[in-house]
C-alpha positions in Angstrom: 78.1 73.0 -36.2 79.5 74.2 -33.3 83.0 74.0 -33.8 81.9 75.4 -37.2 80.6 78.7 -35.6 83.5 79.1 -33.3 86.0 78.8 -36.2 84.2 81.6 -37.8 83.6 83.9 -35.1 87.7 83.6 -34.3 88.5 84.4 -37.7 85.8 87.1 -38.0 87.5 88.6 -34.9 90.8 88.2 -35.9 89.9 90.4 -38.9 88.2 92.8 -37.3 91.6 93.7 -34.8 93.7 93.9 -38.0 91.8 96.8 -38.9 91.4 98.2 -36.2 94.6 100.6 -34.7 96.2 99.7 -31.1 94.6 101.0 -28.6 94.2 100.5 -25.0 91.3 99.5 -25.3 90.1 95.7 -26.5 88.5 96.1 -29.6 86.0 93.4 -28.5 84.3 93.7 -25.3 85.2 90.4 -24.1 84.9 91.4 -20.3 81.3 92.9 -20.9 78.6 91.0 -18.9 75.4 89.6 -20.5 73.4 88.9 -17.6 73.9 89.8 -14.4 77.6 88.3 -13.6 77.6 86.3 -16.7 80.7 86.7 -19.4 79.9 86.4 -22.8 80.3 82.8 -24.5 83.2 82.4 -26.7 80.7 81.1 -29.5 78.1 83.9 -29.0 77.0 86.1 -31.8 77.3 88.8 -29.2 81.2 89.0 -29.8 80.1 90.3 -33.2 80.3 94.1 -32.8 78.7 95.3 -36.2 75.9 97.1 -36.4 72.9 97.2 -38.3 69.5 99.3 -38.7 65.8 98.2 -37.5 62.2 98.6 -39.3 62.6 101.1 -37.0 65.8 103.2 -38.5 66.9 102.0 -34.9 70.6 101.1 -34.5 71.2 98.3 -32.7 74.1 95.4 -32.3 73.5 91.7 -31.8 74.4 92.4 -28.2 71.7 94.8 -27.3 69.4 91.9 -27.7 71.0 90.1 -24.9 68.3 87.7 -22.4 66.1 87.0 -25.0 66.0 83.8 -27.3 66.4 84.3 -31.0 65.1 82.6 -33.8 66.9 84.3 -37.1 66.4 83.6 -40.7 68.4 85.7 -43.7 65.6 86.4 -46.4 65.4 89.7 -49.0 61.8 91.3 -49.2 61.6 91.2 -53.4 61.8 88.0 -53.4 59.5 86.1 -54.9 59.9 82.0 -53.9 61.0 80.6 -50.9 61.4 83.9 -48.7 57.6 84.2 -48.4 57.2 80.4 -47.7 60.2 81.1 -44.8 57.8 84.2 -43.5 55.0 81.4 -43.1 57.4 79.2 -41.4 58.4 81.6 -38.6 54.5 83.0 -38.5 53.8 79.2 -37.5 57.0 78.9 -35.4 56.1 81.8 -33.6 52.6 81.0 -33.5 53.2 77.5 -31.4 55.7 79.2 -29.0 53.5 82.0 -28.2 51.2 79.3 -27.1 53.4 78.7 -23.4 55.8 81.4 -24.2 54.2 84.6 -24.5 57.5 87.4 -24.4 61.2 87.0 -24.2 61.4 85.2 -27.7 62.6 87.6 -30.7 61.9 86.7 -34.3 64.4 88.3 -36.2 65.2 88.8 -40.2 68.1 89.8 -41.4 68.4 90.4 -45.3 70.7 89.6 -47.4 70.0 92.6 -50.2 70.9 95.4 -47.7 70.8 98.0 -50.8 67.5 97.8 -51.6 66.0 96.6 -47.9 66.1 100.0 -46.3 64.5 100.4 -42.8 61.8 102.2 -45.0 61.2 98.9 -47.1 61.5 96.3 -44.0 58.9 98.6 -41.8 56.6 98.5 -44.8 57.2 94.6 -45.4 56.6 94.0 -41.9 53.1 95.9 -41.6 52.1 93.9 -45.5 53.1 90.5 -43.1 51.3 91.8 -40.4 54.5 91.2 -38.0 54.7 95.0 -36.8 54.9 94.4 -33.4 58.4 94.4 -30.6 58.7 90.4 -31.6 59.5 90.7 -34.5 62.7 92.5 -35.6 63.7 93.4 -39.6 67.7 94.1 -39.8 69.7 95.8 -42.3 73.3 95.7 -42.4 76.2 96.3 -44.6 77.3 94.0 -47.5 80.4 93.2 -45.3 78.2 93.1 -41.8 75.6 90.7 -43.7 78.4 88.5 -45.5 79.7 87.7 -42.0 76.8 86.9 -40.5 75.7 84.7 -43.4 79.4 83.0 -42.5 78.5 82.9 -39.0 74.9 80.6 -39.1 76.5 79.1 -42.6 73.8 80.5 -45.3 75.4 80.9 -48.4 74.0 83.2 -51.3 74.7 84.5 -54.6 73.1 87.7 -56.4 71.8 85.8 -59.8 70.0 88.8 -61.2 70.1 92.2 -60.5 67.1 91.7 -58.2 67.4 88.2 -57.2 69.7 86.1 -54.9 70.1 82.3 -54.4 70.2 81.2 -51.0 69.9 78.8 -48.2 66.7 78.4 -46.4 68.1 77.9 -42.8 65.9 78.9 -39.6 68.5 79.2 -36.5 67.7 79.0 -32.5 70.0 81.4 -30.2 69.8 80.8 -26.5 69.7 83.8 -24.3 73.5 84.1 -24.4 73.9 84.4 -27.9 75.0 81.0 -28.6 73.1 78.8 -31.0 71.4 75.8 -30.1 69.5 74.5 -33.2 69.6 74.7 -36.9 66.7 73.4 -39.6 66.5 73.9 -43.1 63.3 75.7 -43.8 60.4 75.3 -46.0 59.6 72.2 -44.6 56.2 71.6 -42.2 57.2 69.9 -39.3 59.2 72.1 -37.1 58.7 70.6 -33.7 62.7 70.5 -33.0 63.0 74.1 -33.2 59.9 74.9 -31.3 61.1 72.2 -28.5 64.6 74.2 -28.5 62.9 77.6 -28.4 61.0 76.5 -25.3 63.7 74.6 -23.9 65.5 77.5 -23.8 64.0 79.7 -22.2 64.7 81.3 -18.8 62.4 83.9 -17.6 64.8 84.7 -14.9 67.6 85.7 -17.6 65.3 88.3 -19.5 66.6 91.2 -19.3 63.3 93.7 -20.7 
């Protein structure tokens, strides 16, 4: 798996350059510290520099989120199956890491349906889940910013009706530099390896807010 993600963030930032015009400038800010002195991993999501939109209407970049551990899963808000069993399944993860770990872990969602998940639709879904607080954070990106994330933690997905998508149920751990530790399918009840990663993990003296 990792050698998986760094082949896809090299190609994903190959692309990116040859669209980009010369410059003086690196087009990825691969000198940019993440804590303190620390350079950013070459397998961190942080060299991703799209950007995507909060519950919040906030923009943000995988970066901004620096110093805090991640545990992402790609769901769409109209669906009607296994996205609200993989809500559940990050209620519960969250639930038993809260337990020793009470800040410095972000819960984050990113959907895969960007057209109809507006920040207006993910606030409201969040507040119907009762997951409207800072830990939990509801992205929207692009079609191309969402397909190359969905390449980067290897979720596939297909649109099989105008309203519905087919998808992998995959629940992923991101350490406090970006880089990912842990993968488990979801919908499953036993998730004691990602909660052990989680708290493995984390380093209060990395958390940057």
């Amino acid at each position: 798996m990792r050698r998986f993600l760094q082949a896809m963030l090299i190609a994903i930032l190959i692309t990116a350059c040859g669209r980009q015009e010369s410059t003086s400038t690196p087009p990825v800010a691969d000198q940019a510290t993440v804590t303190g002195a620390e350079e950013i991993d070459d397998m961190s999501i942080y060299q991703l520099t799209t950007s995507w939109r909060t519950q919040d209407n906030d923009e943000i970049t995988f970066k901004d989120l620096n110093g805090e551990v991640l545990v992402v899963v790609m769901i769409y808000t109209s669906c009607q199956s296994a996205c609200p069993r993989l809500v559940e399944d990050m209620k519960s993860i969250e639930s038993k890491v809260s337990a020793s770990i009470p800040s410095g872990v972000r819960y984050v969602f990113v959907s895969i349906d960007p057209t109809y998940d507006t920040p207006e639709r993910l606030k409201a879904f969040s507040i119907e889940n009762g997951m409207d607080d800072p830990r939990w954070l509801f992205l929207q990106g692009t079609e191309e910013s969402v397909r190359e994330f969905a390449n980067v933690v290897a979720v596939r997905y297909d649109r099989i009706s105008p309203i519905d998508f087919s998808h992998s149920n995959i629940i992923s751990v991101f350490d406090q530099r970006g880089v990912m530790l842990h993968q488990q399918e979801g919908l499953v009840t036993d998730y004691k390896g990602t909660i052990e990663t989680v708290v493995a993990a984390f380093r209060p003296q990395n958390v940057s807010r």
